[in-house]
Structure formats: C-alpha cells, structure tokens
C-alpha positions, 0 to 999 in steps of 0.5 A: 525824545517823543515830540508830536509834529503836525504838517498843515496843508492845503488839503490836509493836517496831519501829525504823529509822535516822533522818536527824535533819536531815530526819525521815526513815527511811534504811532500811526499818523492822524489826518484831519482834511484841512477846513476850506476855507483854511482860516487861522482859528478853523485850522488851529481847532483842528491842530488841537483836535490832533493833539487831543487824539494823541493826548499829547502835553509838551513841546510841539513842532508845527510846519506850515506852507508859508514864510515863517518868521519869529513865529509870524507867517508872512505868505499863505500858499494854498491856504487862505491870505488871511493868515499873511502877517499874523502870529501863528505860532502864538495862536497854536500855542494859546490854543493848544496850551504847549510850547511850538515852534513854527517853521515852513514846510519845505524847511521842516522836510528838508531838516528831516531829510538831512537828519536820517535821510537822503541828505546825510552826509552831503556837503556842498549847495544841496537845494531839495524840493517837495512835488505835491500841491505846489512846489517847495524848497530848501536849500542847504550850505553844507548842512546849514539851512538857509530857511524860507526860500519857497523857490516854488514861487519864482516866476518861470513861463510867466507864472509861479513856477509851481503852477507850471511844475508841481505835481498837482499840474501833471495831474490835473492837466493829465499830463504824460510823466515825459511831458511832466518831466520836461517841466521839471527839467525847466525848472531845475535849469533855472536853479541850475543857472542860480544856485550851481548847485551840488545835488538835488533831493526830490520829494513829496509823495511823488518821489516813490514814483521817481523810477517813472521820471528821473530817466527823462530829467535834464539837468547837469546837477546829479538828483536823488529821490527823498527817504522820508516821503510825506513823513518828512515834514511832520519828523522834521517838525518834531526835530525843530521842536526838540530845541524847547525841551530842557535837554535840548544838548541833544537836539539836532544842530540843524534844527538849532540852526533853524531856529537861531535863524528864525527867531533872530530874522525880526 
C-alpha cells in the first residue's frame, strides 16, 4: 500500500508516500516551513500544497502536535491557540478533497516505531518520547497505545517540562550535552516514579546523536535510541491511514487500535 503522510510542526510541514508494508519513504520527503502564524486554513493551504506536489488522491494520514480527538484538536503546542476546539480533520479533508485521519505527533511516531522500529517486539509499559521543539510522548501497554498523553506538559521545576528538557532548550541556552543530560534525567525520574516503566525509546532528530548523552542519563528504566528518526511521524501517519482503504484486513493493528480509540473518545 502507498499512503501520503504528512507531519506538521511548528516550523515545518513535511510529507512523503509510504510503503506501509515495509515503513519505508518511496519518494524523497517535501518540506514546506510552517506559515507563522500557523493559522488552521494558512497551514491546510500548505498541506494541499504537499499533496499537490506529490499528485497524490486517496487515503491520507496527518499527525499534529496537539491532542486529537475524533478529529478535533484540543491543544495547540507550537502552533497557534486558534486551532484549540476546531475540527482539523474535517478542515484537511474539505480541503484536500481525500479521507484522513488525524492523530497527534508523538502518537503517529510512536506507531511508527513499534511497527518497524525499535519498539518491535517489546512487551511491558514502553513510554517513547521525541526531543526536538518540544517534548512528545507515547506510551504503550504491550503494544496497545494509550493516545495522547503529551507528557511534554507536565509541570517539572515549575514550568512545562519541554520548556525545561527539549532539546530546542539545550540549544538555545548553549547548553552542554552533560548539563543537558541532567535535565533529561530529571524528567525521565519523574515518569519513573509515575509509570515504573520497562523501556524507554528516544527520538526526534537528536537520537542519531544518542552516543553524546545516554552515557551521562540517570534512570533506572533501560533506554534506547529510535530507528526511524523524523521519518517516524509521517510512517506513522501513513499507518494510522491504512485503516480508510477498502483492504484495511492489512492495516496494522496498532494503527486499528489508535483509531478504535480515537473516534470512540467523543
């Protein structure tokens, strides 16, 4: 099966077709940067523009860094508050002319990951997070997805933990990888104390440059770094999509599972 899946960012929108029999990219990835501000019909112009590039018609998959139900996004991290309570499933789907499904980010990476990546046959609570912008999450019971958990938020040293942790931190506060490292260890202490989980997954773009702070983390919880990369969400997307074609016997059943969850959480 071929599926476009597009990611949207905060600074970017990017989207490629997937082979969702193999999680693999089978054309190179088109980026647009994300309109700022990221307003919901400015944003779904470029989503068409995407789709356009790659004359694409069919079933879509689009992940989003907010909290995704039924197609309604509840939260707007990164892009603007006027996206909070809008139907931005249905707005991509007016606007593109073809079926989505519409899922959060760190949801969409994290099916990707347990499909053909480093969460294959992992049992047991595995939480994975993406370091970029901000901080993501997904947790999975043995391979069943709790969605939208955007742990990212959770208040550490009085503010969002992604405002203490992500990676965009280390870099704009010139931070050190050890003194960075600290912060992550701070952080994943706390979903250690929460969740006593059995594995953690990292990923985001800094996970190709784990070598540089896994040494110095701090957590009882074995880590491990993602496959995919920032090729997670837009696999992942494409996945969740597979559920909307008439052969959907074939489509993943973590990506069934998402969307049984999310169309049943009204």
């Amino acid at each position: 099966m071929e599926i476009l899946g597009i990611d949207i960012g905060g600074s970017g929108i990017k989207g490629a077709i997937v082979d969702t029999e193999k999680g693999e990219f089978i054309t190179d990835r088109h980026r647009i940067p994300t309109p700022q501000p990221a307003l919901p019909n400015d944003v779904a112009d470029v989503v068409v523009e995407i789709v356009e590039h790659f004359g694409y018609s069919g079933p879509m998959g689009v992940c989003f860094p907010a909290i995704v139900k039924s197609g309604v996004t509840l939260s707007a991290a990164n892009v603007d508050d006027s996206w909070i309570g809008i139907d931005a499933e249905g707005l991509f789907e007016e606007k593109t002319g073809n079926p989505i499904i519409l899922l959060n980010d760190a949801d969409a990476a994290g099916i990707a990951e347990f499909t053909f990546g480093a969460g294959q046959d992992h049992d047991g609570t595995v939480i994975m997070f993406t370091l970029g912008t901000g901080i993501g999450s997904a947790i999975f019971i043995n391979g069943t997805l709790v969605p939208n958990t955007e742990f990212g938020h959770m208040e550490l040293k009085g503010m969002d933990a992604e405002d203490y942790a992500a990676d965009s931190v280390r870099k704009n506060e010139d931070l050190s990888w050890k003194k960075w490292s600290k912060r992550v260890s701070r952080f994943l202490d706390k979903m250690d104390i929460l969740f006593s989980p059995d594995l953690y997954i990292i990923g985001g773009g800094v996970s190709k440059k784990h070598e540089k702070f896994f040494p110095a983390l701090k957590t009882s919880t074995p880590v491990i770094p993602a496959a995919l990369r920032n090729h997670a969400g837009i696999i992942g997307a494409a996945l969740a999509a597979s559920v909307l074609l008439e052969d959907a016997d074939s489509a993943p059943a973590i990506a069934e599972n998402l969307v049984d969850v999310l169309t049943d959480n009204d």
